[in-house]
PLY file of the C-alpha trace (Angstrom):
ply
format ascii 1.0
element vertex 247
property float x
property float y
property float z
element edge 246
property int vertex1
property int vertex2
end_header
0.00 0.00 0.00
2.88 2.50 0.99
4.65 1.96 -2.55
1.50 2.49 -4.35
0.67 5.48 -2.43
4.21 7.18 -2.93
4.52 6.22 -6.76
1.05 8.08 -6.98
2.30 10.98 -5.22
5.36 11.14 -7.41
3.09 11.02 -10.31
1.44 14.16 -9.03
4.12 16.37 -8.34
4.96 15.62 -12.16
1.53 16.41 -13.37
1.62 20.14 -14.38
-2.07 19.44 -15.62
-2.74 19.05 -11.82
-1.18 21.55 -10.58
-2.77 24.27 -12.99
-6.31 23.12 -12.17
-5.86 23.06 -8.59
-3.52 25.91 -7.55
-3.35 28.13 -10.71
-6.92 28.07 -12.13
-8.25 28.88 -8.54
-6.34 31.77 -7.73
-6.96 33.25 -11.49
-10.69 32.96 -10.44
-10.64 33.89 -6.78
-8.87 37.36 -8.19
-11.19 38.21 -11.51
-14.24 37.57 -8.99
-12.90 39.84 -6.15
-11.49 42.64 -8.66
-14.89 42.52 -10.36
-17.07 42.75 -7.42
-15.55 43.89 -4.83
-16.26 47.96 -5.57
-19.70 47.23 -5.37
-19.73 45.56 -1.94
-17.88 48.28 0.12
-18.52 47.45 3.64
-19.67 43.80 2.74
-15.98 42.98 1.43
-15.64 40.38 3.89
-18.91 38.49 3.13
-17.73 38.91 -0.51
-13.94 37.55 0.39
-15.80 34.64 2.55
-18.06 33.38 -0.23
-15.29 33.69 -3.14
-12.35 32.35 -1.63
-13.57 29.04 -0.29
-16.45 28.99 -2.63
-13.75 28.21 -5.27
-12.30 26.17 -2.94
-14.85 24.27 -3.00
-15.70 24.23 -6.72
-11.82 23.30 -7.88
-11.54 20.70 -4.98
-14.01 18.50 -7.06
-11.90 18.72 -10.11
-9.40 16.40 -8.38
-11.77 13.89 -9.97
-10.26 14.07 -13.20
-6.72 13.09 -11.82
-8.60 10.04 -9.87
-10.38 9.31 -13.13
-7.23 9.29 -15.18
-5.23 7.48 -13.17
-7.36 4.54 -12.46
-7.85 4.14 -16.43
-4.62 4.06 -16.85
-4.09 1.37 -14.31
-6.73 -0.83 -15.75
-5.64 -0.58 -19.47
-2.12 -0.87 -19.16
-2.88 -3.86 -16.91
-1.61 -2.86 -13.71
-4.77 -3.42 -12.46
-4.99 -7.10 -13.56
-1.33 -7.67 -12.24
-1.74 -5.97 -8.60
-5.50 -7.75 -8.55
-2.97 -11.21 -8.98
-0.96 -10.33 -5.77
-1.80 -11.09 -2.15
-2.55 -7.26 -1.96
-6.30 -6.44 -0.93
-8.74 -4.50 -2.37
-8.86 -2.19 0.28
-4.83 -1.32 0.56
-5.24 -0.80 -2.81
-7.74 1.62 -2.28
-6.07 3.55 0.07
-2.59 3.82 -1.37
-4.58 5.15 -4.80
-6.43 6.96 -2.66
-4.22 8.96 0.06
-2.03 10.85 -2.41
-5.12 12.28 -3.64
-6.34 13.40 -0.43
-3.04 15.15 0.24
-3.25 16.95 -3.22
-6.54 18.04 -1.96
-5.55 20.02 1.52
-2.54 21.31 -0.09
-4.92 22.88 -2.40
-7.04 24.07 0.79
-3.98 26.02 2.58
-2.38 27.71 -0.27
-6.07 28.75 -1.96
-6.84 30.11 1.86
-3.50 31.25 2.39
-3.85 33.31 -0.83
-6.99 34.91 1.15
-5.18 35.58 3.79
-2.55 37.28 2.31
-4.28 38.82 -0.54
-7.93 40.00 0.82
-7.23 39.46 4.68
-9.10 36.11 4.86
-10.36 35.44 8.13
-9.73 32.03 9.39
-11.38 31.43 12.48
-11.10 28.45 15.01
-8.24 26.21 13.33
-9.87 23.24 14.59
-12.62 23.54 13.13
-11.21 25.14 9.67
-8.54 21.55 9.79
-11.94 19.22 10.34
-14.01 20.77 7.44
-10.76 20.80 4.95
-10.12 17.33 6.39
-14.16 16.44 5.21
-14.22 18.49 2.39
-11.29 16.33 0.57
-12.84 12.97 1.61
-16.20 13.92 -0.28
-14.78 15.20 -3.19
-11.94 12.37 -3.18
-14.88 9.56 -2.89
-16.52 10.48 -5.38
-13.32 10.62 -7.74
-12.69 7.32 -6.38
-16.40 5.91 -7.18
-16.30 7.63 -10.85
-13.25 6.24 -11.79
-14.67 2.66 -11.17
-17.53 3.25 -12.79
-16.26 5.11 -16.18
-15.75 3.19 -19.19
-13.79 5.51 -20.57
-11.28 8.83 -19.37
-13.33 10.79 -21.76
-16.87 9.86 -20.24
-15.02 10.17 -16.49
-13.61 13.79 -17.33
-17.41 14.73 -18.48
-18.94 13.49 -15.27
-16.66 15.49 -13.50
-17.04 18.92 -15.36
-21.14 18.14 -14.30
-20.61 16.75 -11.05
-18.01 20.15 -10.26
-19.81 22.82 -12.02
-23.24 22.03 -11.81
-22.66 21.22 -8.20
-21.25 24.96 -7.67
-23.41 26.35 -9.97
-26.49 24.33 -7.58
-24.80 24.72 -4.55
-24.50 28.08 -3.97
-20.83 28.35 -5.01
-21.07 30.94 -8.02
-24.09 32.91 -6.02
-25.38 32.88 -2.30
-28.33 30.55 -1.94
-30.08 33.29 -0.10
-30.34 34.96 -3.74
-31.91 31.96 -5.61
-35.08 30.63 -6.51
-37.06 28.53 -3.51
-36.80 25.29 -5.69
-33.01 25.89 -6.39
-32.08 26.42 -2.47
-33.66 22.86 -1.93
-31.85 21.68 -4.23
-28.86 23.11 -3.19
-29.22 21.68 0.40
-28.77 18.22 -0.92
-25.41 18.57 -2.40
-22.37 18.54 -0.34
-20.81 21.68 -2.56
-23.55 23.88 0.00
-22.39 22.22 3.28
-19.02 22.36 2.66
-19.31 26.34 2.28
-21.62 26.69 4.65
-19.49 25.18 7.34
-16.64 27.48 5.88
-18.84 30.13 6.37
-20.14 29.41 9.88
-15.98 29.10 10.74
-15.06 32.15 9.00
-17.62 34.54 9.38
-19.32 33.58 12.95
-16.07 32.22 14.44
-17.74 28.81 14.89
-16.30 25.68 16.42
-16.47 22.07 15.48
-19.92 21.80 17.58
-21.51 24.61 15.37
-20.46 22.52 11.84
-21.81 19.25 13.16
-24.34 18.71 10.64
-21.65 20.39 7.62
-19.32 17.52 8.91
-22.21 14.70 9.12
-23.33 15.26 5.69
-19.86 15.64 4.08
-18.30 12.26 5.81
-21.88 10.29 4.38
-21.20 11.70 1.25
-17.73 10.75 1.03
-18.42 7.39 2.85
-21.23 6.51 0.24
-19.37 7.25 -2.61
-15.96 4.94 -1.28
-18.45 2.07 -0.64
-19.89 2.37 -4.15
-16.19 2.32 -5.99
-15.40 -0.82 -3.36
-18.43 -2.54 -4.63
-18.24 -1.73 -8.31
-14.53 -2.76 -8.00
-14.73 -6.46 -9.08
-16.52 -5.34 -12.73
-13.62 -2.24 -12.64
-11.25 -5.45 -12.64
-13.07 -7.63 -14.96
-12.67 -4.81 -17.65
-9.20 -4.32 -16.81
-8.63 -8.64 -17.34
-11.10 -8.18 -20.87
0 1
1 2
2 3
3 4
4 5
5 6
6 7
7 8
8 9
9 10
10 11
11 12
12 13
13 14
14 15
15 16
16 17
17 18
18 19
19 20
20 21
21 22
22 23
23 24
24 25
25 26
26 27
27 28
28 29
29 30
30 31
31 32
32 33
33 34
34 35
35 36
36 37
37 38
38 39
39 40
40 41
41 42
42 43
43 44
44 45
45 46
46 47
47 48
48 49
49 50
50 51
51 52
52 53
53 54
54 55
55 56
56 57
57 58
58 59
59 60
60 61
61 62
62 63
63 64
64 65
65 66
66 67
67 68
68 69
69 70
70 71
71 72
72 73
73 74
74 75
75 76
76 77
77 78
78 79
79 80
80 81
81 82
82 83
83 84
84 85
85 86
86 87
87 88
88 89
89 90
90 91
91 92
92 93
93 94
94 95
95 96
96 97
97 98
98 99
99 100
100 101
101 102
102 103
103 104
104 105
105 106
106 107
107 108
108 109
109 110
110 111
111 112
112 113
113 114
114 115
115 116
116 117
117 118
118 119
119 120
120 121
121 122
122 123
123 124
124 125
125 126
126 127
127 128
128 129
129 130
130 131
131 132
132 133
133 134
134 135
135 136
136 137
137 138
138 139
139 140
140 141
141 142
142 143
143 144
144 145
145 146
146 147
147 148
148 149
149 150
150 151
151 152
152 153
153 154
154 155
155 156
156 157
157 158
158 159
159 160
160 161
161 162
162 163
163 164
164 165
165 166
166 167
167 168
168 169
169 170
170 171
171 172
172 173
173 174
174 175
175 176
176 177
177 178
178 179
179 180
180 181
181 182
182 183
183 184
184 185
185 186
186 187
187 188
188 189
189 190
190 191
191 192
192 193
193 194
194 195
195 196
196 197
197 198
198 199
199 200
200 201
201 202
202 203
203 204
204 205
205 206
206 207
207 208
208 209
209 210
210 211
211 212
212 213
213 214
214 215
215 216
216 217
217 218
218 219
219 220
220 221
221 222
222 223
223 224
224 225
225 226
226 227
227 228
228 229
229 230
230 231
231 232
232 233
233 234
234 235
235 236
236 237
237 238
238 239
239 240
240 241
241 242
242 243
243 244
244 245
245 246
């Protein structure tokens, strides 16, 4: 499990795909969103700062799908798959040395695209705690479902596709792009059922009301099912992952 978790991580810090996506593309956004609405806000800067900044957060951490995606495809047709499926190694070790790298990748992303708040538009941060918790929930969701897609796709192309709807329709539902408070009745129920809306709102409960862990109990709850129903569905759809990968 260790060796496959540290080749993986090598991988990554090769991949300058992944890092543009997750540190470059963010920051790009988190500054054309501030620059362009930040006059208007004035006093409300803050509130602005709070719902960009870890609103993309949010949206990008999703995309860590497509580097899931790709790199179980690649494992099953160049028959890695097959070969480790052939050794005394589990299914589960397998999981998690795929798995932990990814994880990593993801809150990495979560202190440098914060620390840029910080830095850049005086980010508050709030109870650390709390702020470590969420990050630590927010990158098992988004990694479980990367983890569940990449069983599941037939293809990289149809994974890459499911991710682009799963990450922007999910901020673009979720209250990522705009404050739910601002949509449609029918479109703030919907947004309560994705966990893009309780990971911000448990960043925003942190950052903006100085909230502990015991105020983001429900944020955390949801998040950890998410991320736990997702990592049961790619352990259960992992025997047909590995009868495509012997085909």
């Amino acid at each position: 499990m260790t060796a496959i978790a540290l080749m993986e991580l090598k991988k990554k810090t090769k991949d300058k795909g992944l890092w543009f996506w997750t540190f470059l593309l963010p920051i790009i956004f988190i500054v054309g969103f501030i620059t362009i609405f930040g006059e208007s806000m004035g006093a409300d800067s803050e509130q602005l700062v709070v719902q960009i900044v870890p609103g993309y957060t949010v949206m990008f951490s999703f995309y860590i799908m497509i580097s899931i995606v790709i790199a179980f495809i690649k494992d099953r047709d160049s028959g890695m798959a097959a070969r480790l499926a052939s050794t005394p190694l589990s299914h589960l070790k397998y999981f998690l040395g795929k798995w932990l790298p990814f994880v990593a990748v993801v809150l990495l992303q979560i202190v440098i695209l914060f620390g840029f708040g910080v830095v850049a538009y005086n980010l508050p941060l709030g109870d650390p705690l709390a702020l470590t918790v969420l990050s630590i929930g927010l990158a098992f969701v988004a990694t479980g479902c990367g983890m569940a897609m990449a069983v599941l796709a037939k293809t990289e192309n149809m994974g890459i596709a499911l991710t682009q709807v799963i990450a922007l329709g999910g901020a673009m539902l979720g209250g990522l792009w705009l404050p739910v408070e601002f949509m449609p009745d029918v479109l703030q129920s919907i947004a309560r059922l994705l966990p893009h809306y309780w990971a911000l709102e448990g960043f925003k409960i942190v950052l903006l009301e100085k909230g502990t862990i015991s105020d983001i109990w429900l944020s955390l709850v949801i998040l950890v099912g998410f991320g736990a129903a997702c990592s049961m569905v790619a352990l259960l759809a992992y025997p047909r992952y590995l009868r495509l990968a012997k085909s």
